[in-house]
TITOR-264591 format. One record per residue: residue in one letter; x, y, z of N, C-alpha, C, O in turn. Coordinates in Angstrom, 2 decimals. Atoms other than C-alpha are relative to their C-alpha. Last residue first. Example, Ala and Ser with C-alpha at 12.3 -4.5 7.8 and 13.67 -1.06 7.14 Angstrom:
2
[S, [-0.82, -1.19, -0.06], [13.67, -1.06, 7.14], [-0.77, 1.09, 0.73], [-0.26, 2.20, 0.90]]
[A, [0.89, -1.19, 0.00], [12.30, -4.50, 7.80], [0.90, 1.20, 0.00], [1.94, 1.18, 0.66]]
//
This chain:
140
[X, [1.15, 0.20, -0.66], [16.72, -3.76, -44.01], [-1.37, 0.62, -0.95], [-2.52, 0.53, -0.51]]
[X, [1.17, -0.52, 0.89], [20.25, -3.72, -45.47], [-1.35, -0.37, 0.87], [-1.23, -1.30, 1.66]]
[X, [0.63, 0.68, 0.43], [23.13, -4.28, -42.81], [-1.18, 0.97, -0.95], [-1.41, 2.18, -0.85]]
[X, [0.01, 0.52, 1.66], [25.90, -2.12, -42.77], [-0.89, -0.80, -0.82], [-0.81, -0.98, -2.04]]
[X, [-0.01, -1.00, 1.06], [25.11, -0.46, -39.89], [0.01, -0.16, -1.31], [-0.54, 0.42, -2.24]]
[X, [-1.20, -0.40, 0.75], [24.33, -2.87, -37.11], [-0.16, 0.63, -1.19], [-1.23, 0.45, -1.78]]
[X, [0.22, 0.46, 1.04], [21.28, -2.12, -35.30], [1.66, -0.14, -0.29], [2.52, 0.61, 0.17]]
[X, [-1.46, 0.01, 0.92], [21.32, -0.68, -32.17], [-0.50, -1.06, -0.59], [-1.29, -1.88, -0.12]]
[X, [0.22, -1.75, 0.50], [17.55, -0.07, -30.23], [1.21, 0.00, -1.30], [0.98, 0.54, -2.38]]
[X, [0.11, 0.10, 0.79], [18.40, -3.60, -28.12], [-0.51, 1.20, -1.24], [-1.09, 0.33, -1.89]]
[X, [-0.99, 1.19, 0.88], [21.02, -2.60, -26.46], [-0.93, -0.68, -1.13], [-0.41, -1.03, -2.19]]
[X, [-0.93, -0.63, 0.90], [18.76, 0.50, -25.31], [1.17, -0.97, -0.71], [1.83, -0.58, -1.68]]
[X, [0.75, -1.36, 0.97], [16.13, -1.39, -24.43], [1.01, 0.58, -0.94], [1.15, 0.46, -2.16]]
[X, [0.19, 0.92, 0.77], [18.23, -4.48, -22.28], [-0.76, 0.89, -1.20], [-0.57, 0.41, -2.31]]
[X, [-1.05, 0.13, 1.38], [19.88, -1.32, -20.58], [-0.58, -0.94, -1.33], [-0.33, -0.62, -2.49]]
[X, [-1.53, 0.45, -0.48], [16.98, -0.19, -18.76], [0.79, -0.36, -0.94], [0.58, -0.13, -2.13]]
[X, [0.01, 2.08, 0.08], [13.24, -0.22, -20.04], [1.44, -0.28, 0.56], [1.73, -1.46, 0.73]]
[X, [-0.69, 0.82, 0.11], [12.76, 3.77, -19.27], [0.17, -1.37, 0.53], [0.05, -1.84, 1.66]]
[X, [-0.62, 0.38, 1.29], [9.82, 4.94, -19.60], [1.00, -0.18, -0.56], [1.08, -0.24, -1.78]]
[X, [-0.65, -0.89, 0.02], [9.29, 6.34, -16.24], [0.19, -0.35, -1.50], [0.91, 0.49, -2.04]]
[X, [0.90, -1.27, -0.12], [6.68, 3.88, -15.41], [0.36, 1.41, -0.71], [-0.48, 2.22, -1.11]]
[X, [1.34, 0.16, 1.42], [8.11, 0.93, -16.95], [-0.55, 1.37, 0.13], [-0.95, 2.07, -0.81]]
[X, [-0.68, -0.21, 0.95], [11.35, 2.02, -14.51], [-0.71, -0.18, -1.39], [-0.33, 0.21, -2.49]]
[X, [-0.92, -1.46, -0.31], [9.39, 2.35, -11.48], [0.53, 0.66, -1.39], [0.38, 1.81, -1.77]]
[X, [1.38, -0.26, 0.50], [7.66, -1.30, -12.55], [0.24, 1.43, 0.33], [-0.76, 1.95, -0.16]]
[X, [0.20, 0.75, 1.13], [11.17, -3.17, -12.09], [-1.45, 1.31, -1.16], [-1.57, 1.63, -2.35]]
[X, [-1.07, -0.31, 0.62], [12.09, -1.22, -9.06], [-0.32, -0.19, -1.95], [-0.12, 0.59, -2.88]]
[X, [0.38, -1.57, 0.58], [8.70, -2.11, -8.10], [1.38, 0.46, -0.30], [0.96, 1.34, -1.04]]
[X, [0.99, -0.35, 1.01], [9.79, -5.51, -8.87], [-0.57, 1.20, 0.05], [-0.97, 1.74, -0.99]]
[X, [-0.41, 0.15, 1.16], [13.01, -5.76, -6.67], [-1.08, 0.56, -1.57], [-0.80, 1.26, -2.54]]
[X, [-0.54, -1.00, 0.07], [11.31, -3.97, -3.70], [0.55, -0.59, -1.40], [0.17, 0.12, -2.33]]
[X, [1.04, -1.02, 0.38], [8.67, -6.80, -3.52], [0.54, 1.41, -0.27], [-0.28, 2.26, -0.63]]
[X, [1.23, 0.50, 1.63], [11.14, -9.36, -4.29], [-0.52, 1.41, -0.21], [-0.32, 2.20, -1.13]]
[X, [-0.54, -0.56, 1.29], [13.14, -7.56, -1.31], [-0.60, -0.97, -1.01], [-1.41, -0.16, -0.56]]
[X, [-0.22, -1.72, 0.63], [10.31, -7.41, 0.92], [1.18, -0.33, -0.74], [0.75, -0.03, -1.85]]
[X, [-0.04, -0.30, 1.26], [9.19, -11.30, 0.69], [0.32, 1.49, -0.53], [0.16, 1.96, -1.66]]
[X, [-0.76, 0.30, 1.08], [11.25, -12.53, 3.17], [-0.41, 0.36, -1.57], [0.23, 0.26, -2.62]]
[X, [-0.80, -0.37, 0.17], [10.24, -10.08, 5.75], [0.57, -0.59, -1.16], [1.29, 0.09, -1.89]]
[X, [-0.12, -1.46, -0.07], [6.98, -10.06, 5.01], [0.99, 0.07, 0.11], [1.29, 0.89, -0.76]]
[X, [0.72, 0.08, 1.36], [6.48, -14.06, 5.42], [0.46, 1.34, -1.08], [0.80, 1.16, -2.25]]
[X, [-0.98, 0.73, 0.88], [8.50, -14.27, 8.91], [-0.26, 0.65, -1.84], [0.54, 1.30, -2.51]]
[X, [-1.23, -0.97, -0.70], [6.30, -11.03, 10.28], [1.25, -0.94, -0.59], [2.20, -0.36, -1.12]]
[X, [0.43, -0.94, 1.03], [3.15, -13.64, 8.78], [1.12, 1.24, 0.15], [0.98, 1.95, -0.85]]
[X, [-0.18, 0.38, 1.40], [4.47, -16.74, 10.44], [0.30, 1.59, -0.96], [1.25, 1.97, -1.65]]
[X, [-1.56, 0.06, 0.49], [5.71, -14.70, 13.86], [-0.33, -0.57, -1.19], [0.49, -0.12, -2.00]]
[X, [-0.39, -1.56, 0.26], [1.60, -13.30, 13.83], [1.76, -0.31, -0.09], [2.36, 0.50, -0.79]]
[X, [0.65, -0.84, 1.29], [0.29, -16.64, 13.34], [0.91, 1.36, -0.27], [1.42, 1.77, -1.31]]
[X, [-0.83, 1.03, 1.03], [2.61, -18.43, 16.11], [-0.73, 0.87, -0.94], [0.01, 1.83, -1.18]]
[X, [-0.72, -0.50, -0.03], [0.96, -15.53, 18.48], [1.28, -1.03, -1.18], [2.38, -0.66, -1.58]]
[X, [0.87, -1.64, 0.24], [-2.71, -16.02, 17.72], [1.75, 0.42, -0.41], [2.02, 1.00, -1.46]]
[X, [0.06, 0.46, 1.21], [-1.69, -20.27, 18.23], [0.38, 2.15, -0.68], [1.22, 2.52, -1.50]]
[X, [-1.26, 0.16, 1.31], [-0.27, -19.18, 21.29], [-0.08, -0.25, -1.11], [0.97, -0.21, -1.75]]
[X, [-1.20, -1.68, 0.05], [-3.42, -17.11, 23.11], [0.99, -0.83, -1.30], [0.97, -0.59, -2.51]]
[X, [-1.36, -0.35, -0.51], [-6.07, -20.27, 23.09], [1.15, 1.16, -0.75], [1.41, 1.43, -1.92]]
[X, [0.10, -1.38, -0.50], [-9.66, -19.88, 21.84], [1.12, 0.23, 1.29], [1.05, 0.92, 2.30]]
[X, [1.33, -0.23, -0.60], [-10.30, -23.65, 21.12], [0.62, 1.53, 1.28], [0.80, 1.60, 2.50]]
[X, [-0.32, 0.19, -1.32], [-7.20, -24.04, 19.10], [-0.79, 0.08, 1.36], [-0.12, 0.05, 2.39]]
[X, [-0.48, 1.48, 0.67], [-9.15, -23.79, 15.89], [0.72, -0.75, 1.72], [0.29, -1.69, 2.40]]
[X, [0.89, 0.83, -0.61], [-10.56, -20.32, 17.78], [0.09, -1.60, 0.07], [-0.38, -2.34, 0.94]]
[X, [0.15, 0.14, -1.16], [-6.86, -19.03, 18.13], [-1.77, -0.90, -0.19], [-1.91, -1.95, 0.45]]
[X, [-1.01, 0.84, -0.86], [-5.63, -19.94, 14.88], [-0.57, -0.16, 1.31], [-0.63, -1.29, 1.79]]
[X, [-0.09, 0.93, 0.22], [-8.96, -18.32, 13.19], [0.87, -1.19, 0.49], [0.43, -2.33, 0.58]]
[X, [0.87, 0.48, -0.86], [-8.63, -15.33, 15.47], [-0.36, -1.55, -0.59], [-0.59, -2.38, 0.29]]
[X, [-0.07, -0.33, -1.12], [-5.09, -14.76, 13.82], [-1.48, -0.43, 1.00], [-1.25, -1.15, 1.98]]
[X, [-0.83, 1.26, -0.60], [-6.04, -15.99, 10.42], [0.06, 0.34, 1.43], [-0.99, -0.02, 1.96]]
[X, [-1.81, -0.43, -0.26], [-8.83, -14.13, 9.67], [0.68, -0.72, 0.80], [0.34, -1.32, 1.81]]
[X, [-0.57, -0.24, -0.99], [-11.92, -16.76, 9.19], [1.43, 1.16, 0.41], [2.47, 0.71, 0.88]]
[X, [-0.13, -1.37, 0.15], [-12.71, -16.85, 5.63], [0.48, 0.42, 1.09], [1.25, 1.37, 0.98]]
[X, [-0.71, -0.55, 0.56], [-11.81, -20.57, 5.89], [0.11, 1.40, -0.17], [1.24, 1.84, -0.37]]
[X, [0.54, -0.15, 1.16], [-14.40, -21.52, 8.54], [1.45, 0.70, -1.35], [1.78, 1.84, -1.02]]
[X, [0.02, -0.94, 0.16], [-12.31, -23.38, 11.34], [-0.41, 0.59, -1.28], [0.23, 0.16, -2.24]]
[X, [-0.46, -0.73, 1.46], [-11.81, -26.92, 11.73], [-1.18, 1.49, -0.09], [-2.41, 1.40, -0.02]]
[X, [1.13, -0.41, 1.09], [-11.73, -27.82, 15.53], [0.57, 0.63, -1.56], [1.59, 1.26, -1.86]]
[X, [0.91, 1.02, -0.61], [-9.10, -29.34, 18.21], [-1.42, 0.33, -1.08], [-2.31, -0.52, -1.13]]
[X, [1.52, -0.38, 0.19], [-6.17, -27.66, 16.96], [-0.96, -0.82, 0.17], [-0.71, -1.96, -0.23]]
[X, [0.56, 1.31, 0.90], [-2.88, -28.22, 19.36], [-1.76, 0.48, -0.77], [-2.70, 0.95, -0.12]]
[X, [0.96, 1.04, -0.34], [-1.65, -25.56, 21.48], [-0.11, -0.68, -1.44], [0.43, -0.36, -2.51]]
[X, [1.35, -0.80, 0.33], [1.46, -23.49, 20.74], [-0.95, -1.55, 0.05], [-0.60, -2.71, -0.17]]
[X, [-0.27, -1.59, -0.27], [5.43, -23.97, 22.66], [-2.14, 0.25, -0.49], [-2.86, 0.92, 0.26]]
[X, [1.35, -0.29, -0.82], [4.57, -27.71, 22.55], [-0.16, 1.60, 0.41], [-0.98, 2.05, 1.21]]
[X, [-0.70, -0.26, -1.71], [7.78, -28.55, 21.48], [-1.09, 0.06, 0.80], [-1.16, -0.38, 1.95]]
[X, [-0.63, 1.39, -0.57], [6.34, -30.77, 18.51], [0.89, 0.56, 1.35], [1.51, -0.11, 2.18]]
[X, [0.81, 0.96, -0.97], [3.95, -27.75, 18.10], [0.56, -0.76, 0.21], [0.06, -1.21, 1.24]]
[X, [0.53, -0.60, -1.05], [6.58, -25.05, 17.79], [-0.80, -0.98, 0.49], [-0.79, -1.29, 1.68]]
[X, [-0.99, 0.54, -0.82], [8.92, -27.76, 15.24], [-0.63, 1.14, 1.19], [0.19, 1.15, 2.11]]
[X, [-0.18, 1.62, -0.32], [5.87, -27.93, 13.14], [0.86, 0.25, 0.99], [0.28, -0.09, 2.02]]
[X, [1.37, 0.71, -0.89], [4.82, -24.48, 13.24], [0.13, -1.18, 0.42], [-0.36, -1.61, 1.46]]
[X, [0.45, -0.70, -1.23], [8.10, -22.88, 12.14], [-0.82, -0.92, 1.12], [-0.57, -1.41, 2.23]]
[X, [-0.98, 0.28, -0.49], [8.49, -25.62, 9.41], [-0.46, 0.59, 1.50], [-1.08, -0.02, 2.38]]
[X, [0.47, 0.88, 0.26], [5.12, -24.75, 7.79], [0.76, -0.90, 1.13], [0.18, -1.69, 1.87]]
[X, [0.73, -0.56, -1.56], [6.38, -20.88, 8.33], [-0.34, -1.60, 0.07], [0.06, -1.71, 1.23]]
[X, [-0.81, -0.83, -1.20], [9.56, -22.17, 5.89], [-0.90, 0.01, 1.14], [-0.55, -0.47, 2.22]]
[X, [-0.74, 0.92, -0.84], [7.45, -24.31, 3.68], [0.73, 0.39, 0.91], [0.81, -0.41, 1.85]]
[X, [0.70, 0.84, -0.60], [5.02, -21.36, 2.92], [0.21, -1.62, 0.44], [-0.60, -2.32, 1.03]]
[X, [0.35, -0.64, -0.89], [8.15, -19.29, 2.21], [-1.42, -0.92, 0.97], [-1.38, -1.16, 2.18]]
[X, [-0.98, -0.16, -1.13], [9.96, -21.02, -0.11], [-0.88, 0.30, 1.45], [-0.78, -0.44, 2.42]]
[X, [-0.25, 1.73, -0.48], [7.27, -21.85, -3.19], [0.73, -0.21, 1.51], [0.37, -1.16, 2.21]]
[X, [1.66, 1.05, 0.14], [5.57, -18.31, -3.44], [0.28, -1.35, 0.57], [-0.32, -1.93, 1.48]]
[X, [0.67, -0.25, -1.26], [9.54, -16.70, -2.26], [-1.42, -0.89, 0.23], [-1.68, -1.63, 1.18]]
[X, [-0.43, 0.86, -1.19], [11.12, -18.67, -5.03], [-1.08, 0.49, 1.62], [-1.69, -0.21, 2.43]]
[X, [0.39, 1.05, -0.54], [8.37, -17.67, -7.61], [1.00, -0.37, 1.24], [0.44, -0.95, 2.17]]
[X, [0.33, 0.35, -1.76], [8.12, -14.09, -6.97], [-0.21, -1.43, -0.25], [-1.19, -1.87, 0.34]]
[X, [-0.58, -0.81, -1.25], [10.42, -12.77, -9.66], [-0.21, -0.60, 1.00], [0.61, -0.89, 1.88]]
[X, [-1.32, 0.83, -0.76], [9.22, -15.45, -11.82], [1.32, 0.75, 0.49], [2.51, 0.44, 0.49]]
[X, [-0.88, -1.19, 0.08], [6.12, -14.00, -12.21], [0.85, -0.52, 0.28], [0.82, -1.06, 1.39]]
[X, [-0.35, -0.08, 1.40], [3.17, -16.69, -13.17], [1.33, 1.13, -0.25], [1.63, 1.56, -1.36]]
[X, [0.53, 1.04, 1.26], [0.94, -15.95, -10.38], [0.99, 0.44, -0.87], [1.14, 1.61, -1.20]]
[X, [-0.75, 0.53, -0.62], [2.66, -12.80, -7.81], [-0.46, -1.77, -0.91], [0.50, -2.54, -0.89]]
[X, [0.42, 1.28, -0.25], [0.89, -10.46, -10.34], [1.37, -0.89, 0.73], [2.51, -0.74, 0.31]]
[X, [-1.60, 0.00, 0.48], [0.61, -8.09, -9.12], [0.77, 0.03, -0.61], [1.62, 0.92, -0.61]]
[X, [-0.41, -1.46, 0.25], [-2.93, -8.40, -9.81], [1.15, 0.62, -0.13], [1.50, 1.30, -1.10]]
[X, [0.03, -0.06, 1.33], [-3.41, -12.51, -9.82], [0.04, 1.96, -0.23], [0.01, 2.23, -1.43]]
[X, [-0.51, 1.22, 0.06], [-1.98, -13.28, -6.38], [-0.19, 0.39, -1.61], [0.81, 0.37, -2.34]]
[X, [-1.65, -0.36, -0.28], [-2.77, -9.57, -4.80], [0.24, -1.41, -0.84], [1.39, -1.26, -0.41]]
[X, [-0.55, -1.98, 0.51], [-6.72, -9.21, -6.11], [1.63, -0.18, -0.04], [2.23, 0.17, -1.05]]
[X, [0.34, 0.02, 1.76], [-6.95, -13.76, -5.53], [0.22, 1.58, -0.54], [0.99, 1.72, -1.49]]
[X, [-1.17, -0.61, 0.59], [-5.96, -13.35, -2.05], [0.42, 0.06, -1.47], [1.43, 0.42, -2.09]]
[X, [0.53, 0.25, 1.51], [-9.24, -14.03, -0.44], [0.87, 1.15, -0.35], [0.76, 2.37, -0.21]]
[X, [-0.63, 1.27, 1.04], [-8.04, -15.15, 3.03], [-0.40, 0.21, -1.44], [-0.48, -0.79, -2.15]]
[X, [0.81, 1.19, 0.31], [-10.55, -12.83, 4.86], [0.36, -1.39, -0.88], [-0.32, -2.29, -1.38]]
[X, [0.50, 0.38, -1.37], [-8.18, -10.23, 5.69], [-0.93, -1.21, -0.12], [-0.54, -2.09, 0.64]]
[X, [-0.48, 0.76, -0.77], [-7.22, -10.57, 2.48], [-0.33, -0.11, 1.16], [-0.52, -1.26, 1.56]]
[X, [0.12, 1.38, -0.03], [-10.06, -9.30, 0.98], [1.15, -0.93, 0.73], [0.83, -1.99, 1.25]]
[X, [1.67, 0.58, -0.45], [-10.39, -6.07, 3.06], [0.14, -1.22, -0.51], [0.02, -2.09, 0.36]]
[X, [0.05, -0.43, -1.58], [-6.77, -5.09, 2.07], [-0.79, -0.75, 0.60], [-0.41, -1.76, 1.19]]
[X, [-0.21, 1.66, -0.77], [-6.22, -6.55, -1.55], [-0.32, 0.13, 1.43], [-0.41, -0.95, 2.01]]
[X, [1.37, 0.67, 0.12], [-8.01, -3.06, -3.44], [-0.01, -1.57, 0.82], [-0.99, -2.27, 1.08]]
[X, [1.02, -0.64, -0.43], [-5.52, -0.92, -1.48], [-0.96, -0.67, -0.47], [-1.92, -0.71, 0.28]]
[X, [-0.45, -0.03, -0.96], [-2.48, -3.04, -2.78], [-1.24, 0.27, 1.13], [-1.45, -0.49, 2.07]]
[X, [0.55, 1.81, 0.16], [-3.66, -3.50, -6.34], [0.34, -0.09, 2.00], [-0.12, -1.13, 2.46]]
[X, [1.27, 0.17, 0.22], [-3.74, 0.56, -6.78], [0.22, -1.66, 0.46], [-0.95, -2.00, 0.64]]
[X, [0.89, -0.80, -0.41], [-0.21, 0.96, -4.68], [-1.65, -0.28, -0.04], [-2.34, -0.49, 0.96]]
[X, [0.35, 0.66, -1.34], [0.88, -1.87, -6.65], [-0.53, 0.67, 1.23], [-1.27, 0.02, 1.97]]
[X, [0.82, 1.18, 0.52], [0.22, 0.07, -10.25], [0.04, -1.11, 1.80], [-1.01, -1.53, 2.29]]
[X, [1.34, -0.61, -0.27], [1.29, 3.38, -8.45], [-0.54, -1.68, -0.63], [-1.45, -2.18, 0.03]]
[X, [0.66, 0.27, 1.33], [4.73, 2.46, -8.23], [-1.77, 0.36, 0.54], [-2.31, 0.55, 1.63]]
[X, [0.26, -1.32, 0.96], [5.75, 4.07, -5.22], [-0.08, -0.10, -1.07], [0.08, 0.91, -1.76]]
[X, [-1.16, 0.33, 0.92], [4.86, 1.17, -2.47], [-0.09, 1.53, -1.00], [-1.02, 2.34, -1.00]]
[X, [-1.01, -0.97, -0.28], [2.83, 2.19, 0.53], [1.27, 0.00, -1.40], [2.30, 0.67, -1.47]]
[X, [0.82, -1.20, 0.00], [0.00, 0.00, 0.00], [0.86, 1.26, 0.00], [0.33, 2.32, -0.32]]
//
């Protein structure tokens, strides 16, 4: 929401309200984080990383155990905690996933508005101007 491309800016402000509700379809296909292979390591990396997190928190026992399935729109944070039947650590494993998640995906997300900075401005970077030259002698 804060970014200074204006194209994630606009996709940023329309993902707000639906994510909160798990409906990440505006940010997944707007971005687009789908099909960008800027953001595939983070897409594939990251939700085995917090996956990790969780596993080796519940096999310590640091966060309760879920005892109910929870409606999917649910926001995550009260969704962890009701699943857990309305225990504190799940609330707080949620909030280190998503603070994990964010950190690894800010430089992507700084790489590509970099990327979309430079569409904006109309300049394409070097690969533009290298391609632009012609050789001279050729006929065309």
């Amino acid at each position: 929401m804060r970014s200074k491309a204006v194209h994630l800016r606009t996709i940023g402000r329309m993902g707000v309200v639906p994510g909160l509700f798990n409906i990440n379809e505006p940010i997944l296909f707007g971005a687009p984080i789908i099909m960008n292979p800027l953001f595939f390591i983070p897409f594939v990396l990251i939700p085995m990383v917090n996956a990790t997190l969780a596993y080796f928190a519940l096999d310590f026992g640091l966060v309760s155990r879920v005892v109910s399935m929870t409606p999917w729109t649910t926001p995550a944070p009260i969704g962890a905690s009701w699943a857990a039947n309305w225990s504190f650590s799940p609330i707080i494993m949620c909030l280190i996933c998503m603070v994990t998640a964010a950190v690894m995906y800010y430089p992507f997300l700084k790489a590509y508005e970099k990327q979309l900075l430079s569409q904006e401005t109309g300049d394409a970077g070097p690969k533009a101007a290298l391609g632009n030259l012609r050789p001279r002698n050729v006929l065309y």
